[in-house]
N, C-alpha and C positions, 0 to 999 in steps of 0.2 A: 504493500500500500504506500508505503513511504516513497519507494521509487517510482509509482506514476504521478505523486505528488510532487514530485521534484523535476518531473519530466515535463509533467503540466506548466508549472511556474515557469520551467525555461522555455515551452512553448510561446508562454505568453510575455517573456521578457523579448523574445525575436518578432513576436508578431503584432505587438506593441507601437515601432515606430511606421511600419508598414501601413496600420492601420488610422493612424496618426497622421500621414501626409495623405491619405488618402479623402480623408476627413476635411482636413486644412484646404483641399483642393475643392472641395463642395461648398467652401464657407464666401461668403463673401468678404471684402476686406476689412471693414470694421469688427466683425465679429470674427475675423481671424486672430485679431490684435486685443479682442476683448480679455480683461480681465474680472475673474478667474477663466481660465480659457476651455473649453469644452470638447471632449472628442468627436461628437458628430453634430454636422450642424443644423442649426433647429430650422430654418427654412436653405437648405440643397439650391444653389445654382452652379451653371456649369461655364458661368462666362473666364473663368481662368483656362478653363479648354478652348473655346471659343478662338482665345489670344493665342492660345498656344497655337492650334491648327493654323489659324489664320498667319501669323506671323509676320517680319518684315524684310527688306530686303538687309538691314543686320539684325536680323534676328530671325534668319528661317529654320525656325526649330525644326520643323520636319526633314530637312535638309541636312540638319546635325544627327536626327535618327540616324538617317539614312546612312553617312558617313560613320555614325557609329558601328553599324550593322555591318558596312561593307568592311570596313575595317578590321571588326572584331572578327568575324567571319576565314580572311583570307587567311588574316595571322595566328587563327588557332589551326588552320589546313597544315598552313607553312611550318609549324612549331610540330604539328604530326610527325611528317614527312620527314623534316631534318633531323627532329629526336630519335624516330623508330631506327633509321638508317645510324644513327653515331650507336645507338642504344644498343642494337644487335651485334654490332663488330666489338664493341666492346664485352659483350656478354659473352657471343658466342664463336668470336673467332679467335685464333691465336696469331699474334705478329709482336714485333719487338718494339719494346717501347711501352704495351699497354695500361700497363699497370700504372707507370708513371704520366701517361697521358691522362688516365682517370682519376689519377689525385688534382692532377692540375685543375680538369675540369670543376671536379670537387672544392678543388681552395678557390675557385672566382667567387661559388656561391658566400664567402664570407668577406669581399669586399661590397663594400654600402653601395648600389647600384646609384647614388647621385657621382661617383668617382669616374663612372662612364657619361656622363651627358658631353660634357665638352669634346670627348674624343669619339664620339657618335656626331654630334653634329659637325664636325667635322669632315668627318665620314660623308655624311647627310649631302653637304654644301660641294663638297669634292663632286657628288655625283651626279649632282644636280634633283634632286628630288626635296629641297625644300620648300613647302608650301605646297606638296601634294599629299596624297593620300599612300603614294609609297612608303614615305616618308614613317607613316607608323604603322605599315603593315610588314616590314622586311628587317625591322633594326628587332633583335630578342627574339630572333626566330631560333636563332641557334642557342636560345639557353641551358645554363648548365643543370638547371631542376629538372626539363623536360628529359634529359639524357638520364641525368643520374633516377627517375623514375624508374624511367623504360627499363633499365638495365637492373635493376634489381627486381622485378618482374619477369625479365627475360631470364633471371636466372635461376628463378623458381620454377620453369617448366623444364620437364623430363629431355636429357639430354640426349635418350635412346632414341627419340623420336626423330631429330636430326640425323642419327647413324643410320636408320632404319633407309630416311630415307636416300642419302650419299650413297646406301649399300645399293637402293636402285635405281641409282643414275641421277637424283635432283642434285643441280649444283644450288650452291648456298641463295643466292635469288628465288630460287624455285623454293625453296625453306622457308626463306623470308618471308614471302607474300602467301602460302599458300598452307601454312603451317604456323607460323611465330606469332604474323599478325590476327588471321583468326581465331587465334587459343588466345591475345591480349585485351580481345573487345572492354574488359572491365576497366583496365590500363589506361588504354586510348582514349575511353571516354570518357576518365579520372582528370586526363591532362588534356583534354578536350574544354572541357567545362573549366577549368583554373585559369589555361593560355586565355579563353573568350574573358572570361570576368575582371583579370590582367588586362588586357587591353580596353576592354569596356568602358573601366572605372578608372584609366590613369588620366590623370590630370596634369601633370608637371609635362613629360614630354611635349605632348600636343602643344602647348601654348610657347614650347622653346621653337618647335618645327614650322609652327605653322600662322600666317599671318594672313590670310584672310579670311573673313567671315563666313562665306562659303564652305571653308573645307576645314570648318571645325566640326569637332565631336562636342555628343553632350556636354562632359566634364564641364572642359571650357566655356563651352556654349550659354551654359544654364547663367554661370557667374556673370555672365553680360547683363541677366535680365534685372537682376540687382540695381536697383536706381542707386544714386549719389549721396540723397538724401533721406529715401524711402525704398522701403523692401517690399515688392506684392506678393506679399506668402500663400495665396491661392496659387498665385500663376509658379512660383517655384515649385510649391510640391506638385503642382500637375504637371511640371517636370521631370519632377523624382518618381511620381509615378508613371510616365510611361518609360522611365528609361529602365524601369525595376522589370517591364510585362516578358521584353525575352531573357530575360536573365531566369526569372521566375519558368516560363517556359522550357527554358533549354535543360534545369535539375527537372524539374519533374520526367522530363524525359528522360534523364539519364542518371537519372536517381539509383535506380537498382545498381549499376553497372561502378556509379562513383562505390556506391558502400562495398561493393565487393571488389573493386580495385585497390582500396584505401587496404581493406584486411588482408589483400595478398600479397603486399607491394613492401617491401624492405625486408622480408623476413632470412634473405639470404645475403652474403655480400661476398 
């Protein structure tokens, strides 16, 4: 008993501000700003959506969706991709060097990722992709979390099964794709759901990369709507709530698959 009671309360400490901006977003402004402040509001309108849909030409929130989505999107594909392939040669193959290429990878994750921004945009500006949408879909593709996952996943499935199949002619490609990756689906879509919410919700990059209104993400986006001298905290959290709808979307879908990736994932190394 004690323990659904504790489960309840943490329920409701997460579901708490969810349902808090969602509230805020129904109120109108004065009685957003009312004090004692109230969680739903006593007459519901929807003109903070109204501003939001509507938008300006600096302020096309839908257009920050949009970029959110496209963004978030390609760089959890790219973070796939590049992690499964670093992840498996490091699990499963033998070459010189490995061991100590894996600690490497391992020591970046303990420098503070603001010690890369300058030598990222850098990068960025060299290549010409500042103030695109490359820009935050290609930099963190190759990071050291997504490897060092994969690889401690990869080294929890049966080794025989790789022999098995070498002994009937697949070369390590044919392993990879048709064997590693679908026995990892828990894995994949562990670090699926982590790379999308990473990029979703970063805030700092975007606003070093990117300077026009156009080809901002939420994060950035939202902070615009913030007046100078006044806050419209309807119109903000009907921000926060539609930028919460695919986040919220993408765990439900992949809900089974994160809990049983989390429980198989580091138990070897």
């Amino acid at each position: 008993m004690k323990r659904y009671t504790l489960l309840a309360a943490l329920a409701v400490v997460f579901v708490a501000p969810l349902l808090w901006a969602l509230g805020t977003s129904l109120k109108s402004q004065s009685e957003a700003t009312r004090m004692p402040p109230t969680l739903f509001p006593t007459e519901p309108v929807t003109r903070a959506y109204g501003t939001i849909f509507e938008g300006t030409t600096q302020t096309p929130v839908l257009r920050w969706f949009a970029n959110s989505l496209i963004a978030a999107t390609l760089h959890m594909l790219l973070v796939l991709v590049v992690s499964s392939l670093a992840a498996y040669a490091l699990a499963r193959l033998e070459f010189r060097g490995k061991r100590l290429m894996f600690a490497v990878i391992v020591g970046t994750l303990l420098v503070p990722g603001f010690v890369f921004l300058i030598p990222q945009f850098l990068i960025i500006d060299q290549l010409g992709w500042l103030d695109s949408l490359t820009a935050l879909i290609v930099p963190g593709a190759a990071g050291a979390f997504g490897v060092f996952f994969l690889r401690q996943f990869f080294l929890g499935l049966p080794r025989e099964l790789d022999e098995a199949a070498l002994v009937e002619g697949a070369n390590h490609w044919q392993i990879f794709t048709r064997i590693t990756l679908p026995l990892s689906k828990p894995a994949l879509a562990t670090l699926a759901v982590l790379s999308f919410l990473a990029n979703w919700n970063d805030f700092i990059w975007p606003i070093f990369v990117i300077f026009s209104p156009e080809y901002f993400t939420l994060p950035p986006g939202l902070s615009i709507l913030q007046g100078a001298y006044t806050i419209d905290y309807p119109v903000i959290m009907a921000g926060a709530v539609l930028a919460s709808v695919p986040v919220l979307i993408l765990f439900a879908l992949t809900q089974r698959y994160v809990i049983e990736g989390i429980s198989r994932s580091g138990l070897k190394g």
